[in-house]
KEKE-3310 file (N, C-alpha, C; in steps of 0.2 Angstrom, whole numbers, plus 5000, padded with zeros to 4 digits):
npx = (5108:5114:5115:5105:5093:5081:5082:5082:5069:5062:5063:5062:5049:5043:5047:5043:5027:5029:5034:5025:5014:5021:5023:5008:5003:5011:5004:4992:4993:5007:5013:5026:5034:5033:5042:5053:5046:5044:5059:5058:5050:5057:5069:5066:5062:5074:5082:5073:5076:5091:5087:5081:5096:5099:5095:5098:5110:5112:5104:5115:5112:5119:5115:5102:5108:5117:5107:5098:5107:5111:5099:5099:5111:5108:5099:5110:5119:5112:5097:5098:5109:5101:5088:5088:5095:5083:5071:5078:5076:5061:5057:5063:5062:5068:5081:5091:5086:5090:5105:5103:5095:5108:5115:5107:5110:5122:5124:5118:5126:5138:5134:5130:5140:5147:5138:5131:5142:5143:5132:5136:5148:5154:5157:5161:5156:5155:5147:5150:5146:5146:5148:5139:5136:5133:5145:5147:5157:5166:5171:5176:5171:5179:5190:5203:5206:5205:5207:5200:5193:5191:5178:5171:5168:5166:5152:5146:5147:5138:5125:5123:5127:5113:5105:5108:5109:5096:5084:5077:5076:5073:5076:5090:5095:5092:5099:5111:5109:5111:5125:5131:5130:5138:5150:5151:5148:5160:5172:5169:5165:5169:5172:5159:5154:5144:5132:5128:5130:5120:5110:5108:5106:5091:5086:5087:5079:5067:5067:5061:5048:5042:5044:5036:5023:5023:5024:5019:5006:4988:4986:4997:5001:4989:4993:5006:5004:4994:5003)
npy = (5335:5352:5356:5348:5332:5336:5349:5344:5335:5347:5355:5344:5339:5354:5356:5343:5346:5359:5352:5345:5354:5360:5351:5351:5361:5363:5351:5355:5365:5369:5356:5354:5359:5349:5338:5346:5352:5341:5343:5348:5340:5329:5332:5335:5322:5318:5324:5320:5305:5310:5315:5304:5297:5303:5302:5288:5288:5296:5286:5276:5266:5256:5246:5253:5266:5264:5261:5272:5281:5271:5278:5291:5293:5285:5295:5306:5301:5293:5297:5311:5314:5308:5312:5329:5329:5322:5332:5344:5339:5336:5352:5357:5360:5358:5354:5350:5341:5329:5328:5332:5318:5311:5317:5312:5297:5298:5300:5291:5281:5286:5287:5274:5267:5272:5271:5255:5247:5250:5243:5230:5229:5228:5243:5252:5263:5273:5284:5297:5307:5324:5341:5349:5343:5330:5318:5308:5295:5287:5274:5274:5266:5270:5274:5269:5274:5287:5303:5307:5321:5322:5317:5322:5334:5330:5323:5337:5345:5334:5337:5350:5360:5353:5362:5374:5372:5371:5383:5392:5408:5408:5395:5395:5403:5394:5386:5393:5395:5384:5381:5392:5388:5374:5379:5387:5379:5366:5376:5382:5370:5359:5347:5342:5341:5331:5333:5346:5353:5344:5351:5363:5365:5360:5371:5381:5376:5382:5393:5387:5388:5399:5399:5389:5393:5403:5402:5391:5390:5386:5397:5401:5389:5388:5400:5393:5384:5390:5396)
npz = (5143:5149:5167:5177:5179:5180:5174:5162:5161:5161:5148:5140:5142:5138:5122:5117:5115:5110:5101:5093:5090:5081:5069:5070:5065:5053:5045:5045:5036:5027:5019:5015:5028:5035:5039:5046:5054:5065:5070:5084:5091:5092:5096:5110:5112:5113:5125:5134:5135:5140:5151:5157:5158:5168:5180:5182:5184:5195:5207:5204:5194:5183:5173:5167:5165:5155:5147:5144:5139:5128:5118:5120:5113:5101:5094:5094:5084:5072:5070:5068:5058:5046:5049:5045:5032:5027:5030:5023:5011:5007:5007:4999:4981:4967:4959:4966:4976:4975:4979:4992:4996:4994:5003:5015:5015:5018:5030:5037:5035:5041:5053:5055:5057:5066:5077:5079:5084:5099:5101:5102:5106:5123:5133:5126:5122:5138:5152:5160:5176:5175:5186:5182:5168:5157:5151:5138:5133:5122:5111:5095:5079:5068:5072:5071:5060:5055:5059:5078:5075:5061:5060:5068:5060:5045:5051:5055:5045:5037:5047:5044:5032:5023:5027:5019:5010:5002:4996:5002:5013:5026:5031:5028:5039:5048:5050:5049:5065:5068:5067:5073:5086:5086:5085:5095:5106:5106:5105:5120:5128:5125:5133:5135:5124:5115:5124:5127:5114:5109:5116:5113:5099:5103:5106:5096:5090:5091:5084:5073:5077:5077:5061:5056:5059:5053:5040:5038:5035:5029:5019:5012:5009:5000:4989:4985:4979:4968:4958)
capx = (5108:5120:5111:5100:5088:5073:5081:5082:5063:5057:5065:5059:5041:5042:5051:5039:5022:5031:5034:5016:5010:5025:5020:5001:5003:5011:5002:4986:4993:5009:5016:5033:5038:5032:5048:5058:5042:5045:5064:5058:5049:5065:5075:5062:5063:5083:5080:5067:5080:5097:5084:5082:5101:5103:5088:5099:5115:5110:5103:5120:5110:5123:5112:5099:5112:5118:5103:5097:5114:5111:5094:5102:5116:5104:5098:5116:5122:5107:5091:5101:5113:5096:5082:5091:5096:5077:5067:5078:5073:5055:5058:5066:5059:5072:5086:5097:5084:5095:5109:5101:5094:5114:5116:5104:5112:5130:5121:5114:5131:5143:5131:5126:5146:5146:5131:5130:5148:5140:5128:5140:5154:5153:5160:5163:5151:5152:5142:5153:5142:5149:5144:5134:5133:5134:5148:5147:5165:5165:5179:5171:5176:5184:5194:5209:5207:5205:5207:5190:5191:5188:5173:5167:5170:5160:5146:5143:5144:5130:5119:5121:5125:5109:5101:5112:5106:5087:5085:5074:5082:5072:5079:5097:5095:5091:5107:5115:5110:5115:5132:5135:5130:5141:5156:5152:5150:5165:5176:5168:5162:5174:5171:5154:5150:5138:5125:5129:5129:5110:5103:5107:5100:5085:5086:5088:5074:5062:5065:5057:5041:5037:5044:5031:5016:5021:5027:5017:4998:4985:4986:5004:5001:4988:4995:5011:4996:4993:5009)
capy = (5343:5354:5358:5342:5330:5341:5353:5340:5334:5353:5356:5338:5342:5361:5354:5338:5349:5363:5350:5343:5361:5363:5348:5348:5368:5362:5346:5358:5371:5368:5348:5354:5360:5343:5335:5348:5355:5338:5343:5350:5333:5322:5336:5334:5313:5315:5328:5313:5301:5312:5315:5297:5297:5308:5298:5282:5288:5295:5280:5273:5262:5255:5246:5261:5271:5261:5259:5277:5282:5272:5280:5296:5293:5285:5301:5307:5296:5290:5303:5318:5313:5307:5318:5334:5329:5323:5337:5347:5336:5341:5359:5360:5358:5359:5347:5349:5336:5324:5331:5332:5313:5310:5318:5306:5291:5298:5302:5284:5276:5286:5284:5267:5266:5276:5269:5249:5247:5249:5239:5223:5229:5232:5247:5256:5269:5275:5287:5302:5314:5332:5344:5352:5340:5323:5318:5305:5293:5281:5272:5275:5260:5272:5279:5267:5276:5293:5307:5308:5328:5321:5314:5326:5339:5327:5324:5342:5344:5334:5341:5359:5359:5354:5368:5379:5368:5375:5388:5395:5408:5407:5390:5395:5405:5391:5382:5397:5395:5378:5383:5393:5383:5371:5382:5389:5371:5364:5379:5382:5365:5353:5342:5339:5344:5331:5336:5350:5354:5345:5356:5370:5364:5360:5380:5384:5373:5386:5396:5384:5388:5405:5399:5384:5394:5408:5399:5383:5390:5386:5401:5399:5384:5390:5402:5391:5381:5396:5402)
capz = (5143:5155:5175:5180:5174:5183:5167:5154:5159:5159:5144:5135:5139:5131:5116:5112:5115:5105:5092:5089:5089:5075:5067:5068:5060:5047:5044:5043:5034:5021:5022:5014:5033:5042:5044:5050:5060:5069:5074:5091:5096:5092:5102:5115:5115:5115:5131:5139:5135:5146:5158:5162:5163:5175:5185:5184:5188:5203:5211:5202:5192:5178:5167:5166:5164:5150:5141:5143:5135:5120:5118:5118:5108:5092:5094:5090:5078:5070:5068:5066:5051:5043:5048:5044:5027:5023:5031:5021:5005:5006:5009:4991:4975:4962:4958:4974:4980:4974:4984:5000:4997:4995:5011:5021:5014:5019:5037:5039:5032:5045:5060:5057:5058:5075:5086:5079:5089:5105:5103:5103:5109:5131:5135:5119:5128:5145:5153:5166:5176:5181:5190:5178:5163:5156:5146:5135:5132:5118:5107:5088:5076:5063:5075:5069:5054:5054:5070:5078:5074:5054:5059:5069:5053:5042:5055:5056:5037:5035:5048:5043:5025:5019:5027:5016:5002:5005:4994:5007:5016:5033:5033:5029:5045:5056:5048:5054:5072:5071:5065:5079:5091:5084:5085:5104:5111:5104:5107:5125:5130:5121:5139:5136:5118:5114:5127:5128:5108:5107:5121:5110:5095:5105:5108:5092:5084:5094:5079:5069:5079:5071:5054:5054:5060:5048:5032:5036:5036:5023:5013:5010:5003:4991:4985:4982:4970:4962:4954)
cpx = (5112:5114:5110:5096:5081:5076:5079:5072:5059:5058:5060:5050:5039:5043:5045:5032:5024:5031:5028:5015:5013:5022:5012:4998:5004:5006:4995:4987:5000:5015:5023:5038:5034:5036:5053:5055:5043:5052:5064:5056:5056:5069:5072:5064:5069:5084:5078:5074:5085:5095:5083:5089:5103:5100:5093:5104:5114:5108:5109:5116:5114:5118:5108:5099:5113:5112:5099:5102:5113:5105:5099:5106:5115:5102:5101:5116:5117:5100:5095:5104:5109:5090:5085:5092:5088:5074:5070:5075:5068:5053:5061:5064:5060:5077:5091:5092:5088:5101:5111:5100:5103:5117:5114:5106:5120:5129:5121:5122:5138:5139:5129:5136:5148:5142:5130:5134:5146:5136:5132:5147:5154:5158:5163:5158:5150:5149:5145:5146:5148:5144:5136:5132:5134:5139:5148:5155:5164:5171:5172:5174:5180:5190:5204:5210:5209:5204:5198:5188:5186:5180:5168:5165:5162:5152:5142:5143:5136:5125:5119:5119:5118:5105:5102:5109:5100:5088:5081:5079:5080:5078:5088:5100:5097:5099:5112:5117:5114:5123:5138:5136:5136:5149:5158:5153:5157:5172:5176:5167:5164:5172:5164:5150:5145:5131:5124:5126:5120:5106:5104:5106:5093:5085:5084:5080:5066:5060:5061:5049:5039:5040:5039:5025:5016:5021:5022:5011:4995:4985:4992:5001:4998:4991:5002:5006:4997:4999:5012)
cpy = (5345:5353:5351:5338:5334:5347:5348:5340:5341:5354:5350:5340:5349:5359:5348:5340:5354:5357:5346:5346:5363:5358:5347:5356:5366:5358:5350:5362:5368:5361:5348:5354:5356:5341:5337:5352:5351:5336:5344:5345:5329:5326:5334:5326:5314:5319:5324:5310:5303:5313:5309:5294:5298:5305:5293:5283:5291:5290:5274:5266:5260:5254:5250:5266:5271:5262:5267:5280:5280:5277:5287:5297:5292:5291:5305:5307:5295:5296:5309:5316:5312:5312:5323:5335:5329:5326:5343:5345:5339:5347:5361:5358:5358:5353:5344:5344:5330:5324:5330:5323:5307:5309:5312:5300:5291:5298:5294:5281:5277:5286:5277:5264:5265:5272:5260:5247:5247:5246:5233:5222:5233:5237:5252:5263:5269:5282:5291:5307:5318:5336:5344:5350:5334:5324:5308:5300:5286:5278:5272:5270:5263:5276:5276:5270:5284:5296:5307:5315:5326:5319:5319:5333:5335:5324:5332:5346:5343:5334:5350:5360:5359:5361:5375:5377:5373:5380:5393:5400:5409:5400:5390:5398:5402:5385:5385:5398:5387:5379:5385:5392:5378:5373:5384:5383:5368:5371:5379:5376:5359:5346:5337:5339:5339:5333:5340:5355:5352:5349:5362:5370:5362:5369:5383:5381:5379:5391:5392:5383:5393:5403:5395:5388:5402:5407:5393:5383:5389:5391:5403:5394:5387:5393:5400:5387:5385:5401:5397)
cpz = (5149:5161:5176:5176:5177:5177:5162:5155:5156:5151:5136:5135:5134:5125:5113:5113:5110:5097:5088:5088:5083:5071:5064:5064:5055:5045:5041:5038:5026:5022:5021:5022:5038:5044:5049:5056:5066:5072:5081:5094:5097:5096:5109:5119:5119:5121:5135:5141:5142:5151:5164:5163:5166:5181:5187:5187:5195:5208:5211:5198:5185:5172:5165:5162:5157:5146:5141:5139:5129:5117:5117:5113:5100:5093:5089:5086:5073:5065:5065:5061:5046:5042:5045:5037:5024:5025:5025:5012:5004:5006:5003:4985:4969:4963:4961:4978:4981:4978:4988:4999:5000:5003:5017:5021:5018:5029:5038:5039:5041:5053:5061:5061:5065:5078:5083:5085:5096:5105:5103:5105:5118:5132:5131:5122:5134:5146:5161:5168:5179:5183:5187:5170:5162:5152:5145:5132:5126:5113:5099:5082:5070:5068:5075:5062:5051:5061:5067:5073:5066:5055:5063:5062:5050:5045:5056:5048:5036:5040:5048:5036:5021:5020:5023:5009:4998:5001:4999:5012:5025:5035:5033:5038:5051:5053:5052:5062:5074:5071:5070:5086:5093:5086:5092:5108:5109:5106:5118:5131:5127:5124:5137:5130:5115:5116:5126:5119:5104:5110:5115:5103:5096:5106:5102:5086:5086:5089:5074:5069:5075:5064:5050:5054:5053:5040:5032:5036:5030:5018:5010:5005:4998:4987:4984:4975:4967:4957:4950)
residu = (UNK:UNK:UNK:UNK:UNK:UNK:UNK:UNK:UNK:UNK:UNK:UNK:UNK:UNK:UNK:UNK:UNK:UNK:UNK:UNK:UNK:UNK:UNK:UNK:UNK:UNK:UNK:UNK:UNK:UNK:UNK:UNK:UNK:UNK:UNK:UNK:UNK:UNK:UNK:UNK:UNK:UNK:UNK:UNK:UNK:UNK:UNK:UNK:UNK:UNK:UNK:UNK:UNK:UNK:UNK:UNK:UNK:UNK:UNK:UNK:UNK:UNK:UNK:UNK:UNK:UNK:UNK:UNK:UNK:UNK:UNK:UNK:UNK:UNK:UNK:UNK:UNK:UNK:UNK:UNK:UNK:UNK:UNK:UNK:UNK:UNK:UNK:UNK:UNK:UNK:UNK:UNK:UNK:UNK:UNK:UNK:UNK:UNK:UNK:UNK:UNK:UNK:UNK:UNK:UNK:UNK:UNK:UNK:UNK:UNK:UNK:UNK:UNK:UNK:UNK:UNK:UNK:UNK:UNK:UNK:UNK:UNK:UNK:UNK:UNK:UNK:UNK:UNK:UNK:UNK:UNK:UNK:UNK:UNK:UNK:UNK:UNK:UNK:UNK:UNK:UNK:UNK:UNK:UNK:UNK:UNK:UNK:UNK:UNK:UNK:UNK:UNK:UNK:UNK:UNK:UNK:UNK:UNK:UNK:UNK:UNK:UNK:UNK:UNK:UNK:UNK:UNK:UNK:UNK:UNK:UNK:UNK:UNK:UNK:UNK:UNK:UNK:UNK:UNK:UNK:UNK:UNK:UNK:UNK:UNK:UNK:UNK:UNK:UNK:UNK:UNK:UNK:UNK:UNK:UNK:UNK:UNK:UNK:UNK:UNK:UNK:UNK:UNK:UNK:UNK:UNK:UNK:UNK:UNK:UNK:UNK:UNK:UNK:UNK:UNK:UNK:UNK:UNK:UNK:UNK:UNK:UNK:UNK:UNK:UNK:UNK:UNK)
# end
């Protein structure tokens, strides 16, 4: 995240106590919005995580450094390509589940692509601080194949898209905010757009606190039973 690790930590606690509270509403109340009730913890972790990067490179700690980097970056690559598609899964009940399943398999296939690479390749990921954010440098193994931009495109495909899937239209909203997110960090913030770009879908999952406690109570669900 941009500022400091004393933001990222304050940030990562708000966000993984919001997302128990988002999670243990739904869980109580309607279980269709458990997966995506638990986007604010995983935004939370991947907040812990940058935090402990900011800790290490401060002391100049490489390996640390490194190995909170990966941690951050499965976040990237890894969860988000995946969660995103299957929270939207259970959240729909018609035949676009299929779709959306589609989706997490295309999620898993192009991250596993992206983030294995550095685990066996040294230095395929370094880790710059600026003033005011981290930036993240990696060489990506499709990147003899296709410009990065394409894969940027198709990585934001399948984390927004499904939300559009969703017939629901609270949820097409929060697709929306990711969207724009998406589009101000990369115009604005090109330099650091992966931090940069999760802090502000950690902002935006906030909205999924009143959509949980209002969509995800017990009497929702019944009268979803009853119709």
């Amino acid at each position: 995240m941009c500022l400091s690790a004393k933001a990222s930590f304050i940030a990562a606690a708000i966000l993984i106590s919001t997302g128990v509270a988002t999670a243990f509403g739904a869980w109580r109340g309607n279980r269709r919005y458990l997966a995506v009730g638990i986007l604010p913890l995983l935004f939370g972790l991947q907040q812990l995580a940058e935090g402990l990067v900011w800790t290490a490179g401060k002391v100049d700690n490489a390996r640390l450094t490194s190995h909170f980097s990966l941690i951050y970056m499965f976040f990237s690559w890894m969860v988000w390509p995946v969660w995103v598609p299957i929270s939207a899964y259970f959240l729909e009940t018609g035949n676009r589940r299929h779709l959306l399943l589609g989706f997490a398999v295309a999620g898993g296939m192009l991250g596993g692509l992206q983030y294995v690479p550095y685990l066996v390749h040294e230095g395929w990921l370094t880790t710059l601080f600026l003033e005011w954010a981290v930036r993240y440098q990696d060489v990506n193994l499709l990147d003899a194949l296709v410009r990065r931009e394409v894969i940027y495109v198709i990585y934001s495909v399948i984390i927004i898209v499904p939300f559009f899937i969703v017939r629901d239209k609270e949820i097409k909203v929060f697709g929306t905010l990711i969207a724009g997110i998406l589009i101000v960090t990369y115009v604005f913030f090109s330099y650091a757009y992966i931090s940069v770009f999760c802090f502000g879908g950690a902002i935006a999952s906030f909205y999924l606190v009143i959509l949980i406690w209002r969509n995800g109570r017990p009497d929702t669900l019944l009268q979803g039973a009853s119709t």
